[in-house]
Backbone bond lengths (Angstrom), bond angles and torsions (degrees), N, CA, C in turn:
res aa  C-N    CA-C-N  psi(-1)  N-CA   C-N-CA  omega(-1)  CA-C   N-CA-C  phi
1 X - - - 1.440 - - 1.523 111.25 -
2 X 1.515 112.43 141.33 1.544 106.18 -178.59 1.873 101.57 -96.24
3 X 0.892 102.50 148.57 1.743 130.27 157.67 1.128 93.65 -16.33
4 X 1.489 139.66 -176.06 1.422 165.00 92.79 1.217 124.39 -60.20
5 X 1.322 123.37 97.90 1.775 123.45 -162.87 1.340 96.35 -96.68
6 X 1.143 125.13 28.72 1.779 105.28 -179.01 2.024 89.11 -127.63
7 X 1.235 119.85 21.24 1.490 116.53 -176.48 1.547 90.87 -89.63
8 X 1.187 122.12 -58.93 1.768 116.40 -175.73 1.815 114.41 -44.85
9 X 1.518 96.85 -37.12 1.293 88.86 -167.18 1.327 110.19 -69.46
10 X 1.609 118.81 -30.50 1.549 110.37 -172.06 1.425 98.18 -82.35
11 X 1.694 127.26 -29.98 1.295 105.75 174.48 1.791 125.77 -44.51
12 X 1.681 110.27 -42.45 1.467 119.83 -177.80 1.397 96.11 -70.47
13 X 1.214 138.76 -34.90 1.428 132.51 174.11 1.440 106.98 -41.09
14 X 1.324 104.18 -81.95 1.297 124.20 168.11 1.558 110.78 -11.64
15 X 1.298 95.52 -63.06 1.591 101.09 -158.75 1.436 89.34 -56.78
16 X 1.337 111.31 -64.76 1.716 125.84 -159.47 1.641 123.42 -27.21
17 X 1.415 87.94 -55.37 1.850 124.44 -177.28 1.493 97.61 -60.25
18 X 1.476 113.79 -51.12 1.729 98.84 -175.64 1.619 114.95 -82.56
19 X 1.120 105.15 -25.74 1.692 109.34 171.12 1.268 102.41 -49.02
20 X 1.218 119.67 -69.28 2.257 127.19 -176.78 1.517 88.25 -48.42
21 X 0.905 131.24 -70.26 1.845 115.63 -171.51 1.340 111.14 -41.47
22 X 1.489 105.78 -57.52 1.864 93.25 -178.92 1.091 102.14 -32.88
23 X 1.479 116.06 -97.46 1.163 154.07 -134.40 1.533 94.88 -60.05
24 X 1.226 138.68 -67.05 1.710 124.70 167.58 1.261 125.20 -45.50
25 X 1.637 108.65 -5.54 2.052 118.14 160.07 0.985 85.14 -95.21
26 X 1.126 166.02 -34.78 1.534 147.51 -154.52 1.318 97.93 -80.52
27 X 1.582 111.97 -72.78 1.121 121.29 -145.64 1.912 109.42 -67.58
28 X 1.733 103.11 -6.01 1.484 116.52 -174.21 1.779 110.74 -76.45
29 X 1.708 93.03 -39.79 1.101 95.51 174.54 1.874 138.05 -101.73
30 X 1.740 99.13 27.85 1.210 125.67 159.44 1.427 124.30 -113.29
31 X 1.694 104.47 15.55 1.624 97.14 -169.69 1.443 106.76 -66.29
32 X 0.990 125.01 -43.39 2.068 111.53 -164.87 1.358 104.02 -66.96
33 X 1.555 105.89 -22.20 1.841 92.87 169.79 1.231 129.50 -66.94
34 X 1.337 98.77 -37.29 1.930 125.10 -176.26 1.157 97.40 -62.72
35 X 1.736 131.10 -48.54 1.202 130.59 -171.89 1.672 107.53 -65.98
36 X 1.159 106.97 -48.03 1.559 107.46 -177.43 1.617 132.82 -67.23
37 X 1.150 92.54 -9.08 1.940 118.44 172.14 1.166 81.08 -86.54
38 X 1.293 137.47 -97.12 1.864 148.91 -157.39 1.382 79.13 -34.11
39 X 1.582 144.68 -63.00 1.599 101.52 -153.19 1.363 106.26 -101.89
40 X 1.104 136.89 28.81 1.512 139.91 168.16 1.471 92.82 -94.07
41 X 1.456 116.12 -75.06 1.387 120.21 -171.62 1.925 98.75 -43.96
42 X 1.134 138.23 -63.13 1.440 135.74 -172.12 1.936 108.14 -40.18
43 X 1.217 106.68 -67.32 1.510 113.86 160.19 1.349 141.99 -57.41
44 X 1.604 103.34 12.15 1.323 103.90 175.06 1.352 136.99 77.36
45 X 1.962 119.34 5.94 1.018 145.34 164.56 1.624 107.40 104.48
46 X 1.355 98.60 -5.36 1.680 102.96 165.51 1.381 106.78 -64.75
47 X 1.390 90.18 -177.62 1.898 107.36 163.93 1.786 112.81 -77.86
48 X 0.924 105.60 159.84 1.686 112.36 -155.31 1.330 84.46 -81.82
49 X 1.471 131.18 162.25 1.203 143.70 152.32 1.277 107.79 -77.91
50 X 1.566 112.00 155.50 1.617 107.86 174.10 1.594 99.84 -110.51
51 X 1.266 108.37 -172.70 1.421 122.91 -168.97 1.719 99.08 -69.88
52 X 1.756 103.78 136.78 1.388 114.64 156.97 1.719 90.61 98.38
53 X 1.277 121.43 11.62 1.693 121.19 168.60 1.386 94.41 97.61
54 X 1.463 140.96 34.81 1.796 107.74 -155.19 1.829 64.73 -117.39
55 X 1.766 90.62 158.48 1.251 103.02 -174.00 1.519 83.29 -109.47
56 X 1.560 108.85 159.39 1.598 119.62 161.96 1.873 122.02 -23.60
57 X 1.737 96.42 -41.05 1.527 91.13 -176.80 1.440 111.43 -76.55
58 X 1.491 113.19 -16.48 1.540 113.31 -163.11 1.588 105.62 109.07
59 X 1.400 151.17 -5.17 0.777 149.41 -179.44 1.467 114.79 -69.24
60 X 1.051 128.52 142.72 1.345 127.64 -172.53 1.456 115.12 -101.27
61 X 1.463 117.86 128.02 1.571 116.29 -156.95 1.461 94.96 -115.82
62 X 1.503 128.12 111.81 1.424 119.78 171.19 1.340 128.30 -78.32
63 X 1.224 123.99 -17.71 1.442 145.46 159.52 1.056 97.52 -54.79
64 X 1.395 141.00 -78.65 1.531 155.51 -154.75 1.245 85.12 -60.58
65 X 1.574 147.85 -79.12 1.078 145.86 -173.83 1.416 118.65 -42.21
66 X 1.311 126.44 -41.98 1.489 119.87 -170.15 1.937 97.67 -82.28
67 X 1.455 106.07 -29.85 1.722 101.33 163.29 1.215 134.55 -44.10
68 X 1.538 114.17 -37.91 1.370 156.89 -172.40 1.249 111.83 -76.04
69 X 1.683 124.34 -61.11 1.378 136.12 -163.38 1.275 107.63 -138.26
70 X 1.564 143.31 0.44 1.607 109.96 177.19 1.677 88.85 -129.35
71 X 1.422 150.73 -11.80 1.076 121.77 -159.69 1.738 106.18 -85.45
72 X 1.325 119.74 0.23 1.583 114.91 -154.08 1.932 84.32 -90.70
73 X 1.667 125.37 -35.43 1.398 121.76 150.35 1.169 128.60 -58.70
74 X 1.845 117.12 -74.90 1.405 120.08 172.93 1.547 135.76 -39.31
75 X 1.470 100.16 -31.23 1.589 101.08 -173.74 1.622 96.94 118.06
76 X 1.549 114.58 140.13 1.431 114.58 167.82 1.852 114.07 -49.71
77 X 1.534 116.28 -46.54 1.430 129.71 179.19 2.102 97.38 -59.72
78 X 1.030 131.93 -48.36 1.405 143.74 -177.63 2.080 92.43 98.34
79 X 1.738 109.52 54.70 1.666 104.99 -178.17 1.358 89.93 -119.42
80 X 0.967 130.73 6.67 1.918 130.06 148.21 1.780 99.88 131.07
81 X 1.272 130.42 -170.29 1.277 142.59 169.06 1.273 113.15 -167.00
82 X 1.091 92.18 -88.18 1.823 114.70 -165.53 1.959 96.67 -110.47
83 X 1.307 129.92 -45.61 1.469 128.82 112.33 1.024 135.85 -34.60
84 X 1.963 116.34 167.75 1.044 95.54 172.40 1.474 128.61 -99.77
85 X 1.348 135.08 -123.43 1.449 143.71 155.96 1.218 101.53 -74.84
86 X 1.405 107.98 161.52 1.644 120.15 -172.81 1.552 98.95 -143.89
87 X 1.616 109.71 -25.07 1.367 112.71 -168.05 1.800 93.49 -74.82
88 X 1.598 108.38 143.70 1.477 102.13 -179.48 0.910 126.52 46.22
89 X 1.295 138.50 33.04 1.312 132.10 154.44 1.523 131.37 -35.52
90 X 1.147 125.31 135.20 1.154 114.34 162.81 1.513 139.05 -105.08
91 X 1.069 95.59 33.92 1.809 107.76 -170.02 2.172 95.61 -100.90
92 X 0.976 98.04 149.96 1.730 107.90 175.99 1.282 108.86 -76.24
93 X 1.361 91.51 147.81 1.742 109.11 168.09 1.432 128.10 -24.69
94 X 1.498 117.91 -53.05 1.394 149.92 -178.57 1.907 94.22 -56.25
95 X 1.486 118.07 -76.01 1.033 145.83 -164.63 2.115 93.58 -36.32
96 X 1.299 85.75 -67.07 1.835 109.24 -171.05 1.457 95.83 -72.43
97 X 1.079 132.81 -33.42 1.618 110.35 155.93 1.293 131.07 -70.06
98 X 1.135 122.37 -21.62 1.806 125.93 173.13 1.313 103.46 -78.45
99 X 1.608 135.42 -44.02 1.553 142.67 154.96 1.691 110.74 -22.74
100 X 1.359 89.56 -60.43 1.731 86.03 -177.35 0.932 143.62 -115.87
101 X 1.630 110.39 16.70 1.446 128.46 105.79 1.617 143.88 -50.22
102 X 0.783 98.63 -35.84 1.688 120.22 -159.55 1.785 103.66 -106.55
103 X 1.182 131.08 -34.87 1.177 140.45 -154.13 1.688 125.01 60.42
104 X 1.132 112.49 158.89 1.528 95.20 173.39 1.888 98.75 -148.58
105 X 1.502 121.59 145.76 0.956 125.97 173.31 2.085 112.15 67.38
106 X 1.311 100.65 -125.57 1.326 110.84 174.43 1.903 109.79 -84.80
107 X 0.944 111.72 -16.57 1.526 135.59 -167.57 2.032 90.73 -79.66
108 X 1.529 116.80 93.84 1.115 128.65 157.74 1.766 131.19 -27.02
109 X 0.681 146.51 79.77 1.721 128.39 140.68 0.937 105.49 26.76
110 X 1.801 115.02 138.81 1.812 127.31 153.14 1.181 130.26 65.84
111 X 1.846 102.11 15.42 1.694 106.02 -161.35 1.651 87.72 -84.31
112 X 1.538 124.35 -8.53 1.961 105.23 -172.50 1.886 64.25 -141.53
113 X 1.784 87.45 160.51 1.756 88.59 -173.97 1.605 93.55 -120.25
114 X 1.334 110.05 164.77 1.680 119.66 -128.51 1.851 75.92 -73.86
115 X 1.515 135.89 -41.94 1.655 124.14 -171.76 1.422 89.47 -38.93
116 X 1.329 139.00 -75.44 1.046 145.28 -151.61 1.588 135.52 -76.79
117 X 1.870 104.25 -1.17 1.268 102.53 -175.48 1.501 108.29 -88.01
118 X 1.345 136.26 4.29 1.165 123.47 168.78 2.034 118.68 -99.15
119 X 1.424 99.59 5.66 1.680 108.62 157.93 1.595 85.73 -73.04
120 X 0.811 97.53 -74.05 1.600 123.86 -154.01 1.402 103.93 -27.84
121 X 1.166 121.29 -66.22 1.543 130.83 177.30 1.379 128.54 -59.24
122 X 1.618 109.94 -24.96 1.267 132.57 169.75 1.804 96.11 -75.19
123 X 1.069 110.07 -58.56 1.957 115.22 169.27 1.693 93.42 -34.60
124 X 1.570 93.93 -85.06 2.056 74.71 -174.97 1.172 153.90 -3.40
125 X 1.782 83.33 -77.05 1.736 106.25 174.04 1.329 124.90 -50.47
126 X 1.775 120.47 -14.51 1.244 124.83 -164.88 1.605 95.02 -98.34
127 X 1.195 123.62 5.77 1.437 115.68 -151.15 1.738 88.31 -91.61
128 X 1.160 118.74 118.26 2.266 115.47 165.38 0.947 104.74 -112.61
């Protein structure tokens, strides 16, 4: 009589199928940790930034923000796309704060909030 060669395979089945169960209970009940490594490790071992550039202290990051909200228009460089150029602009301070407050054209409303649109515009202007 020959063996049965298909018993190992359902044994490794076996095994396989309950291993993925552990481990997707495990890994369910480590998510806020998992999450909190991913954003330490992302930031560089600092404190995570929160949404809209704000750093842990509250400081307002305009870099972080234009990472966030203008390059997916402006262009990764900020030399225009689907927007326009940002590098050298020549429009005033005043002007580029009512913009990003105010919106202009295809360019949305409320994407930087009015405390913050005069970092923000000052961020611009520095951009060559």
């Amino acid at each position: 009589m020959q063996k049965n060669a298909i018993v190992p395979y359902i044994l490794i089945m076996a095994f396989g199928i309950g291993l993925i169960f552990f481990l997707s209970v495990q890994g369910v009940g480590d998510e806020a940790e998992i999450a909190e490594e991913n954003a330490t490790e992302e930031s560089g071992g600092e404190a995570a930034e929160g949404e809209g550039g704000e750093t842990a202290e509250g400081d307002f990051d305009p870099e972080a923000t234009a990472q966030a909200n203008c390059i997916a228009c402006h262009g990764s460089s900020y030399e225009g796309g689907v927007g326009p150029s940002l590098v050298a602009t020549e429009l005033p301070q005043e002007d580029i704060e009512n913009i990003l407050v105010n919106g202009k054209g295809t360019m949305p409303a409320g994407l930087i909030e009015e405390a913050n649109a005069a970092a923000m515009a000052e961020w611009v202007l520095s951009l060559e």
